[in-house]
DSSP file (Angstrom, degrees, kcal/mol; ACC not computed):
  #  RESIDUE AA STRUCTURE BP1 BP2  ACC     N-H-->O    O-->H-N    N-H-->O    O-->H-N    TCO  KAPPA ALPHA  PHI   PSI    X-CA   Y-CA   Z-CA
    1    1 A X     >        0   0    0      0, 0.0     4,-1.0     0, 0.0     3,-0.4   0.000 360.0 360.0 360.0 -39.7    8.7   98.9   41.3
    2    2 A X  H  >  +     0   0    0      1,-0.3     4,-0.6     2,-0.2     0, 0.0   0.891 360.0  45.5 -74.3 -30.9    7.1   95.8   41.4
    3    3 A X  H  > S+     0   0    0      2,-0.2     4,-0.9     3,-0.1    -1,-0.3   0.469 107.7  53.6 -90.6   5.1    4.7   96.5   38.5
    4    4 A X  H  4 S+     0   0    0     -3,-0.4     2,-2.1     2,-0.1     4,-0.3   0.456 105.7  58.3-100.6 -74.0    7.2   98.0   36.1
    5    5 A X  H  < S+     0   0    0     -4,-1.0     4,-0.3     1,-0.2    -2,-0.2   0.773 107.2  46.2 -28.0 -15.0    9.3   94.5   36.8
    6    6 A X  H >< S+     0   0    0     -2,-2.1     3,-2.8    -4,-0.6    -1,-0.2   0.797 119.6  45.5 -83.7 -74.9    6.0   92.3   35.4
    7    7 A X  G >< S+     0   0    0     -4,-0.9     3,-6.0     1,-0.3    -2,-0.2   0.628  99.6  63.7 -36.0 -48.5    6.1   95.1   32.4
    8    8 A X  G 3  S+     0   0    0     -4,-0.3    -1,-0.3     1,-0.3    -3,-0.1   0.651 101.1  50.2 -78.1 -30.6    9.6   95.0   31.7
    9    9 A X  G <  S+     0   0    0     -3,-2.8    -1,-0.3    -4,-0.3     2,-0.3   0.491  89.1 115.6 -78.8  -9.1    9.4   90.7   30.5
   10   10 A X    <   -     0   0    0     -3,-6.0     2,-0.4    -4,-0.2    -4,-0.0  -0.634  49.8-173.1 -76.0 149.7    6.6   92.0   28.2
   11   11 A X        -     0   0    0     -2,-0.3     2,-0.4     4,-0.0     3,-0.1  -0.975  14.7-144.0-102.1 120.9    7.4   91.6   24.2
   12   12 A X    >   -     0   0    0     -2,-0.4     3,-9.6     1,-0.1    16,-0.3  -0.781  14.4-140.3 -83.8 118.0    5.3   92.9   21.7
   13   13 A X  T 3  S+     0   0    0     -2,-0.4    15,-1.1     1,-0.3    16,-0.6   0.919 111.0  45.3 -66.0 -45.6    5.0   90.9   18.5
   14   14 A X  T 3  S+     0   0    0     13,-0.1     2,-0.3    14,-0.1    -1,-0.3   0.712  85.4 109.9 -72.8   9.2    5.1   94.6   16.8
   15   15 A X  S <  S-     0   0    0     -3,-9.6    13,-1.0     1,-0.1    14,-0.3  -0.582  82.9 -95.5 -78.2 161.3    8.4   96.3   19.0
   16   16 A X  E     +A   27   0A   0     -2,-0.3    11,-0.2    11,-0.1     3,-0.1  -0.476  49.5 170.0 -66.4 109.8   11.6   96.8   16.8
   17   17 A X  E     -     0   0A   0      9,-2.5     2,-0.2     1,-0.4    10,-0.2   0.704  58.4 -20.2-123.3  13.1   13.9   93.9   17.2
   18   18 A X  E     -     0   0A   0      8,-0.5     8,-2.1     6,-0.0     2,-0.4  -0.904  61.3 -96.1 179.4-175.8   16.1   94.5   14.9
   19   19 A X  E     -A   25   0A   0      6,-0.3     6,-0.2    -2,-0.2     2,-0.1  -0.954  29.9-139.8-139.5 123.0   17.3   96.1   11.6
   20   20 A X    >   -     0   0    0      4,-2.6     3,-1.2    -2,-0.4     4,-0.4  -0.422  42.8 -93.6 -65.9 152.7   17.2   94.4    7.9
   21   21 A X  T 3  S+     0   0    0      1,-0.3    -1,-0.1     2,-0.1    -2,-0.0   0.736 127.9  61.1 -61.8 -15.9   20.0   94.9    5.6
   22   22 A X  T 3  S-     0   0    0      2,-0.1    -1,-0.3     1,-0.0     3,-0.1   0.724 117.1-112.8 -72.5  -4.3   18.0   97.8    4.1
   23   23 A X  S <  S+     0   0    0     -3,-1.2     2,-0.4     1,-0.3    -2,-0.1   0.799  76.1 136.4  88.6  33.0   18.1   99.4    7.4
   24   24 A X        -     0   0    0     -4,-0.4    -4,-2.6     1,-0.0     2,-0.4  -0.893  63.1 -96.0-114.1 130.9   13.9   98.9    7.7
   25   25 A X  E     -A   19   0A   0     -2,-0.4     2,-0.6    -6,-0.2    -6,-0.3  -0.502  27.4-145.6 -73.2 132.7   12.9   97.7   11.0
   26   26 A X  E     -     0   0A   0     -8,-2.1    -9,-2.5    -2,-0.4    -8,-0.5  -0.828  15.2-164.7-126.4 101.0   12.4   94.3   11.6
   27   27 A X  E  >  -A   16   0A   0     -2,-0.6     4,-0.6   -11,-0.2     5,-0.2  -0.211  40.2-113.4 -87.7 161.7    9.1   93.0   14.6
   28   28 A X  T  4 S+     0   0    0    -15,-1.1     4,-0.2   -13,-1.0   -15,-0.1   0.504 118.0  71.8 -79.6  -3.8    8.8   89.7   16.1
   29   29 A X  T  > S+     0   0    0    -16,-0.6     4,-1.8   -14,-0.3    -1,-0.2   0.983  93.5  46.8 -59.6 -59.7    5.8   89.8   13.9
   30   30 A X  T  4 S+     0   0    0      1,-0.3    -2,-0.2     2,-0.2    -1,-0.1   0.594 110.7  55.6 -71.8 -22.8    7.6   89.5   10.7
   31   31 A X  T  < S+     0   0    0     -4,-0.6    -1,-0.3     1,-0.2    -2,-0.2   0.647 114.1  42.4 -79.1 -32.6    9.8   86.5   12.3
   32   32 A X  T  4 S+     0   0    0     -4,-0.2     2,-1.0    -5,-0.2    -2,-0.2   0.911  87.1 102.2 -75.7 -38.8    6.7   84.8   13.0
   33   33 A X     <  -     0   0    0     -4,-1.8     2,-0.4     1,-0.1    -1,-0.1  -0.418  55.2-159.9 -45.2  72.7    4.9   85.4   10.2
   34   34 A X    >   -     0   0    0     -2,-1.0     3,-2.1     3,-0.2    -1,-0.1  -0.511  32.5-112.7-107.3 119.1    4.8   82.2    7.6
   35   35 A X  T 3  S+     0   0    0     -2,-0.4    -1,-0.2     1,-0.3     0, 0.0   0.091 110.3  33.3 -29.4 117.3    3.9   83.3    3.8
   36   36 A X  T 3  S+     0   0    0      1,-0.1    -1,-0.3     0, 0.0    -2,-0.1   0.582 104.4  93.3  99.6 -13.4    0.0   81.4    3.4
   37   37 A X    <   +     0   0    0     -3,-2.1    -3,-0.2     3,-0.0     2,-0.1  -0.161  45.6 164.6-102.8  34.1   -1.1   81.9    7.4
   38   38 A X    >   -     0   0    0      3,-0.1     3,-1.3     1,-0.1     4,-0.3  -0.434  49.0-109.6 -99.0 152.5   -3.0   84.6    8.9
   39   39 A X  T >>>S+     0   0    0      1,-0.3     4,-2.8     2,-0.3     3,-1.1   0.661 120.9  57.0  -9.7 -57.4   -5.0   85.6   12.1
   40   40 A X  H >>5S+     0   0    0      1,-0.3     4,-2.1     2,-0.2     3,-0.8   0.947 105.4  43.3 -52.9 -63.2   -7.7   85.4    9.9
   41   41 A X  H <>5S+     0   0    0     -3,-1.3     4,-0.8     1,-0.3    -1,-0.3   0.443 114.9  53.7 -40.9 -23.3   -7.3   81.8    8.9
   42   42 A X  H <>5S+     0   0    0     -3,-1.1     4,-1.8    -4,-0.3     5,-0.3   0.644 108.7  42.7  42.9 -76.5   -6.6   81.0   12.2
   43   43 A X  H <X5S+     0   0    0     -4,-2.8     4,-0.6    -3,-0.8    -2,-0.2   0.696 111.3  53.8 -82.9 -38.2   -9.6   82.4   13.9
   44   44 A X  H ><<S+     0   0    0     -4,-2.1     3,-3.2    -5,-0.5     4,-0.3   0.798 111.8  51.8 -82.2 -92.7  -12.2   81.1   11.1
   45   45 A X  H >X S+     0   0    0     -4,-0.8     4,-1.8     1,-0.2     3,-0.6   0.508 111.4  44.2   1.6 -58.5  -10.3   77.4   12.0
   46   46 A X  H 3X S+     0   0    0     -4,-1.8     4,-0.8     1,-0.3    -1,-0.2   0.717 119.8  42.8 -68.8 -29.9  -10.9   77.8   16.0
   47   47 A X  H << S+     0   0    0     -3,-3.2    -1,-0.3    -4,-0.6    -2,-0.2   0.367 116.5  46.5-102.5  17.3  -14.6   79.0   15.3
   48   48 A X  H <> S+     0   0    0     -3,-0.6     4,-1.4    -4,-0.3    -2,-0.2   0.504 114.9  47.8-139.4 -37.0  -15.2   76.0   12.4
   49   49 A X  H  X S+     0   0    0     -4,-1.8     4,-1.6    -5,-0.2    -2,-0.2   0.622 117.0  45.1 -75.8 -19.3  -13.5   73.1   14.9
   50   50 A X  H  X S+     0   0    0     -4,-0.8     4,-1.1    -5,-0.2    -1,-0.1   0.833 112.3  47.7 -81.8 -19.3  -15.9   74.5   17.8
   51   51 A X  H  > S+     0   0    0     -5,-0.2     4,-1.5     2,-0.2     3,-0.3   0.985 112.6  51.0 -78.4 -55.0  -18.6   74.6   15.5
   52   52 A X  H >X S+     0   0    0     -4,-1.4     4,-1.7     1,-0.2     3,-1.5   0.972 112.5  47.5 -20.2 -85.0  -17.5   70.6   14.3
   53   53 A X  H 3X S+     0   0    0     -4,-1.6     4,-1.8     1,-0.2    -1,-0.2   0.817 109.1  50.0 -55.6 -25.8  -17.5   69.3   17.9
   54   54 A X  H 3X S+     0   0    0     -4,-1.1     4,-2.3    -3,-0.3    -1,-0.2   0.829 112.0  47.2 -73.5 -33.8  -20.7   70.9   18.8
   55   55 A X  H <X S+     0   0    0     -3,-1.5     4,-1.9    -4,-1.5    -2,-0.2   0.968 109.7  55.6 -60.2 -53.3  -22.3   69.2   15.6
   56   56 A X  H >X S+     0   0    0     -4,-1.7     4,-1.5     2,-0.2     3,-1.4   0.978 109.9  50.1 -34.8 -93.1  -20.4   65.8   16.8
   57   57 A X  H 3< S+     0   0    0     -4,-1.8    -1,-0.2     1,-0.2    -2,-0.2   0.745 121.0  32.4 -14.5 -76.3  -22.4   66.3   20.3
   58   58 A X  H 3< S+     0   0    0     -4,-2.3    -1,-0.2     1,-0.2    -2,-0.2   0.586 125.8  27.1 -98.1 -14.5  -25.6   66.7   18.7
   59   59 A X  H << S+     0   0    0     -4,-1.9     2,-0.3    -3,-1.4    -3,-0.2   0.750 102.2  82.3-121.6 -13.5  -26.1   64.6   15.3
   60   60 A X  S  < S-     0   0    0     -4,-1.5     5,-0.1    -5,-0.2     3,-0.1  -0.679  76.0-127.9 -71.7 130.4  -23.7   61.6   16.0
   61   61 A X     >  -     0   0    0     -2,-0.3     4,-0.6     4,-0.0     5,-0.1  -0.243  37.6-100.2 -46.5 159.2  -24.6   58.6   18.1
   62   62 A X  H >> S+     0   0    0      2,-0.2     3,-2.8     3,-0.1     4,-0.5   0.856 124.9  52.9 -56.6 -81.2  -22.0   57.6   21.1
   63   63 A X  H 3> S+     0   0    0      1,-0.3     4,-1.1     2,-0.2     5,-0.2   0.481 116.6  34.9 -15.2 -77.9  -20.4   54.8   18.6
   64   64 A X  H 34 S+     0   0    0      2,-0.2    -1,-0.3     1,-0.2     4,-0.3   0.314 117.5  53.3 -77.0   7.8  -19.8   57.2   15.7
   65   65 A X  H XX S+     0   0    0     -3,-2.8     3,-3.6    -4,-0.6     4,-2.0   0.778 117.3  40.1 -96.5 -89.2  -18.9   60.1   18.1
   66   66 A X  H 3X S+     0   0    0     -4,-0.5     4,-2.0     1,-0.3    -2,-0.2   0.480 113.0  52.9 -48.4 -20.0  -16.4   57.7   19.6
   67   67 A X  H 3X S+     0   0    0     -4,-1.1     4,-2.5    -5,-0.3    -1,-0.3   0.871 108.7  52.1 -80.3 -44.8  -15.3   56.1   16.1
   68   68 A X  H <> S+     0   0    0     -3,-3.6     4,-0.8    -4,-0.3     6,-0.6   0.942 112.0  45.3 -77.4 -51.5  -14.5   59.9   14.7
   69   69 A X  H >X>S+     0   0    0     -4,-2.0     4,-1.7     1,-0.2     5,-1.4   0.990 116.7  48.0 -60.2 -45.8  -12.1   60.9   18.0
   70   70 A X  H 3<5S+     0   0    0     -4,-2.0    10,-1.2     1,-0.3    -2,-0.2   0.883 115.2  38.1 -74.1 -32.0  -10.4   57.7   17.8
   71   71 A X  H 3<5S+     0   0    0     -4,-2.5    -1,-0.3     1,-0.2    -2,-0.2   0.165 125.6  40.1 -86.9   9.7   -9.6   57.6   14.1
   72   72 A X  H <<5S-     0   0    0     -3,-1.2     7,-0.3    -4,-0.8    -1,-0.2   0.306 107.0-118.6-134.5 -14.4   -8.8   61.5   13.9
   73   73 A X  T  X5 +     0   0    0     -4,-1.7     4,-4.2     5,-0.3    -3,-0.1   0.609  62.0 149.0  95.2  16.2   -7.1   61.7   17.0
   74   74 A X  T  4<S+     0   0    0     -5,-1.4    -5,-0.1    -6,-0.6    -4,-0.1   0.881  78.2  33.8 -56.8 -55.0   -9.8   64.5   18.9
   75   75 A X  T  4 S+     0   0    0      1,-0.1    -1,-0.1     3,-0.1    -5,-0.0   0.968 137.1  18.7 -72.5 -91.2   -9.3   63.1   22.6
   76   76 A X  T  4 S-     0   0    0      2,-0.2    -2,-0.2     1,-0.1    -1,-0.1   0.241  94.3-119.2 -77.3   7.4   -5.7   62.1   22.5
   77   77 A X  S  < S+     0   0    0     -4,-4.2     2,-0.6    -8,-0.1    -3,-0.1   0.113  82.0 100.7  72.2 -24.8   -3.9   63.9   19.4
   78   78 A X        -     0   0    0     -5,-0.1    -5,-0.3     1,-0.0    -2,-0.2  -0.787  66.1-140.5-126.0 158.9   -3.0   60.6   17.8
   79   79 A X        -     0   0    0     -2,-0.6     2,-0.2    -7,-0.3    -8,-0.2  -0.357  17.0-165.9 -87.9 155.7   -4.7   59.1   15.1
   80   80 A X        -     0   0    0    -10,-1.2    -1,-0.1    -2,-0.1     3,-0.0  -0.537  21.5-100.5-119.0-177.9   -5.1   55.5   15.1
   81   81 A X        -     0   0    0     -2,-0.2     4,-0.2     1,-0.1    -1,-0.1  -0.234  31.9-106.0 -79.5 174.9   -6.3   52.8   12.0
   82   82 A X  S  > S+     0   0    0      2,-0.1     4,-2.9     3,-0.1     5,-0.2   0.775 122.9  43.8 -31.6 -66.8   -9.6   51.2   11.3
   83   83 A X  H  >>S+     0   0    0      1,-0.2     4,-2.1     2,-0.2     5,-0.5   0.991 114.8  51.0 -91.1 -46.0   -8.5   47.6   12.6
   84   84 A X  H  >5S+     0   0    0      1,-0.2     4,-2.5     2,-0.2    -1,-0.2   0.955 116.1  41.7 -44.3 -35.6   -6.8   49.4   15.8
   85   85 A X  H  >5S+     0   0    0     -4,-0.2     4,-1.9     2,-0.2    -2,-0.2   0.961 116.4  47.4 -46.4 -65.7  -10.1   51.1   16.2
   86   86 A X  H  X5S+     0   0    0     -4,-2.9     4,-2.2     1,-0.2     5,-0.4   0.927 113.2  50.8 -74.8 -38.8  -12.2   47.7   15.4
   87   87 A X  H  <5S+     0   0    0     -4,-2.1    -1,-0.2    -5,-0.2    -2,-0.2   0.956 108.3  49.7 -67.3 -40.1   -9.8   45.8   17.8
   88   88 A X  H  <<S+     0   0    0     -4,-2.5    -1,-0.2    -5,-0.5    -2,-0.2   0.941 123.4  38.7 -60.3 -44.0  -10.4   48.7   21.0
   89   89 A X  H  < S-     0   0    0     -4,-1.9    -1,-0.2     2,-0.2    -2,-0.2   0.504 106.9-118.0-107.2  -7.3  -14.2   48.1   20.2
   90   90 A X  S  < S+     0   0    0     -4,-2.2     2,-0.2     1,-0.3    -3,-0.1   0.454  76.8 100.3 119.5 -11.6  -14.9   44.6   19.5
   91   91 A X  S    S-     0   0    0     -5,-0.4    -1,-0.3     1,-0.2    -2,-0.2  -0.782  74.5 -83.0-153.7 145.5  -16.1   45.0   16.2
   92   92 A X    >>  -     0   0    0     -2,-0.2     4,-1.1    -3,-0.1     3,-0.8   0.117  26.7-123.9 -50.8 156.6  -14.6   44.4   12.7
   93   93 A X  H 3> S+     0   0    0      1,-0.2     4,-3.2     2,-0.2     5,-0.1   0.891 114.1  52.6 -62.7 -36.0  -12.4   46.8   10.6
   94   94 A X  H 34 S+     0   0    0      1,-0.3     4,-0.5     2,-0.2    -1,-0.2   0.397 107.2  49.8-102.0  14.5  -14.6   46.7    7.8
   95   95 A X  H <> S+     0   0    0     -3,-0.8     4,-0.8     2,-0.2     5,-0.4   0.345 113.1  58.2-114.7 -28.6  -18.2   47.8   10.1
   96   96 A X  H  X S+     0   0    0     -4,-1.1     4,-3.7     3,-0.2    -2,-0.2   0.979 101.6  47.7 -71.4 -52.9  -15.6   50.7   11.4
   97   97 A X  H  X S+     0   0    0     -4,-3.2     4,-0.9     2,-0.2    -2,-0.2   0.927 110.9  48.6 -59.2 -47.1  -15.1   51.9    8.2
   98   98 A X  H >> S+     0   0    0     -4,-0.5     3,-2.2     2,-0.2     4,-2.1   0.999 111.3  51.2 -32.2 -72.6  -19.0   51.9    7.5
   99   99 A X  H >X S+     0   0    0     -4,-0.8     4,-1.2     1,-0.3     3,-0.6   0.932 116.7  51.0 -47.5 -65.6  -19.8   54.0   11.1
  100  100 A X  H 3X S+     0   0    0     -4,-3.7     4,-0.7    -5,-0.4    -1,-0.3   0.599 107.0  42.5 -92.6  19.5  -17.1   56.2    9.8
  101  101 A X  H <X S+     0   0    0     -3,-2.2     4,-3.0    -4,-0.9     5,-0.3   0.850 116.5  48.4 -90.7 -35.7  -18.1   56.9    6.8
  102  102 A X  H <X S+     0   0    0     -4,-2.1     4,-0.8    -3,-0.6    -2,-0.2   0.518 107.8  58.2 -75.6 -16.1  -21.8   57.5    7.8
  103  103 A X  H  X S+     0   0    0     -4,-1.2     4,-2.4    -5,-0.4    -1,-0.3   0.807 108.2  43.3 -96.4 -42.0  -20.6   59.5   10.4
  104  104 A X  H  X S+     0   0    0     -4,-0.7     4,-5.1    -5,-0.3    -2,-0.2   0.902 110.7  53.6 -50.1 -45.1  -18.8   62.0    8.0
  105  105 A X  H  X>S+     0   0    0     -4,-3.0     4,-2.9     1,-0.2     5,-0.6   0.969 111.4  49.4 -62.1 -38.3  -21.5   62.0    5.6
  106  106 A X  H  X5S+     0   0    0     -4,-0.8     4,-3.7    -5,-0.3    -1,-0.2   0.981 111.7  45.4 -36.7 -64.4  -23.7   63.1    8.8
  107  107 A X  H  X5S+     0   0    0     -4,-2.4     4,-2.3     1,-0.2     5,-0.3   0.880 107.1  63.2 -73.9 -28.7  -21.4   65.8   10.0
  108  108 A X  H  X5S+     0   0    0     -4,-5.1     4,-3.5     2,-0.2    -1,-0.2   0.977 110.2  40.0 -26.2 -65.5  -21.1   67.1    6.0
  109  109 A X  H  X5S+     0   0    0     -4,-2.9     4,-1.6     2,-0.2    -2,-0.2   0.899 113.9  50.3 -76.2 -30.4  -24.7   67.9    6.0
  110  110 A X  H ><<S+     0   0    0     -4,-3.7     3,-2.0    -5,-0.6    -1,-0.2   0.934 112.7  45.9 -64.0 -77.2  -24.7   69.1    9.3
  111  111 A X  H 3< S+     0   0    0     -4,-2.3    -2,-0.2     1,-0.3    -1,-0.2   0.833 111.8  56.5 -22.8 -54.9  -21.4   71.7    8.5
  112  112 A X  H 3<        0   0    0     -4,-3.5    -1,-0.3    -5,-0.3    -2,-0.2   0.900 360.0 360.0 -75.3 -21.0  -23.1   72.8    5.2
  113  113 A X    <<        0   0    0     -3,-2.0    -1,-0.3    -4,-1.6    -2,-0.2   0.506 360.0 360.0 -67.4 360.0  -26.0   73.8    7.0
């Protein structure tokens, strides 16, 4: 009893939840599903941002590591300026914008290899 009552809450993006006005059945797939998105795309993303941070780790200095989360928003989700950036670290807007451009060009060559 107890294990059909866990099953019973499951939904599966491909059960029937409903019927189209042709009378063709209609998954929670198809509701989800946005024109331009798929698994694939998805999945290549997750395995191309793990691949990114691991690059970060290993060809960036701490400074340009730390310049690249704050100004993309990697730690905390939001992204901040140049001169908020230069203010948190001490150091002028226009030497942040150098470290992060040199720190993109880094992780380019690193990513195309």
């Amino acid at each position: 009893m107890r294990t059909q009552k866990k099953i019973s809450r499951e939904v599966f993006l491909n059960d029937p939840i409903g019927v189209d006005k042709e009378g063709n059945k209609i998954t929670m797939e198809d509701k989800l599903k946005d024109e331009g998105y798929s698994i694939d795309d998805a999945v290549s993303l997750k395995m191309d941002t793990r691949r990114l941070r691991k690059k970060m780790q290993t060809s960036l200095n701490d400074r340009e590591s730390k310049i690249i989360k704050m100004r993309y928003g990697l730690v905390t989700g939001e992204e901040i300026t140049q001169r908020e950036t230069a203010v948190q670290l001490g150091i002028s807007r226009s030497y942040v914008s150098r470290i992060e451009k040199k720190a993109l060009d880094k992780l380019l060559k690193e990513m195309e290899s």
